[in-house]
C-alpha positions, 0 to 999 in steps of 0.5 A: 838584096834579092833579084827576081825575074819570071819567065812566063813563057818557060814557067820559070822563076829566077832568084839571085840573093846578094848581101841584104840586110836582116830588117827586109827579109820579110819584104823578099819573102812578099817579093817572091810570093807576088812573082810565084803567084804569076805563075801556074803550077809545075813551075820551075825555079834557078836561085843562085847566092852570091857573097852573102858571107856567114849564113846565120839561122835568120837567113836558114829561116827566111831560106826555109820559109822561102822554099816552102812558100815555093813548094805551096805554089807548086814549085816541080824542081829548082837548080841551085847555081854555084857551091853555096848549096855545099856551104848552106848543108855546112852551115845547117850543120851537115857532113858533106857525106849528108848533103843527099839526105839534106837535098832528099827531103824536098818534096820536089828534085834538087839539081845543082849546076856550077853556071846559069847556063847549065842550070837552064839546060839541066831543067829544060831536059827535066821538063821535057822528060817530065812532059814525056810521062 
């Protein structure tokens, strides 16, 4: 299951993963494209991953091809809310010593925020700086 809300006001996008079966994941990957393309470049997003248990390389592969569609669409940063960004570096095989280096290669900065709150307090500030330069 994928939930996904926009905020157009904030130029922000939303998506929560929750346990879903293997067979939609070429259906989630249309429903974020159709809710990126909603908004204008510069965008920000807040996903969060709740009980999907064991991350296989199907999942990592829907998860790459997701953030890379998002990239293309002009994604300027994205919090991850909660500890599965340390179980997804775990799983894709990194050391936690690692996981800077994992995060470093986004083409755009990854904040990491233990609740939704502070993930949208996190990317407000990011915005208003970015706005600054």
């Amino acid at each position: 299951m994928i939930d996904i809300q926009v905020n157009l006001l904030k130029n922000r996008l939303y998506i929560t993963y929750s346990p879903y079966p293997e067979n939609t994941l070429e259906n989630q990957i249309a429903a974020i494209t159709k809710a990126a393309e909603k908004l204008t470049p510069g965008f920000t997003c807040i996903t969060r991953i709740i009980d999907v248990g064991t991350i296989d390389e199907q999942i990592m592969q829907f998860i790459r091809k997701g953030r890379k569609l998002l990239v293309e669409r002009g994604m300027a940063g994205v919090v991850r809310v909660g500890e599965f960004s340390l179980e997804q570096a775990a799983t894709a095989g990194l050391i936690p010593s690692e996981v800077a280096t994992y995060y470093s290669k986004y083409p755009c900065p990854v904040f990491i925020a233990d609740t939704s709150e502070k993930a949208e307090t996190i990317l407000d500030l990011y915005e208003k700086d970015r706005k600054k330069t």
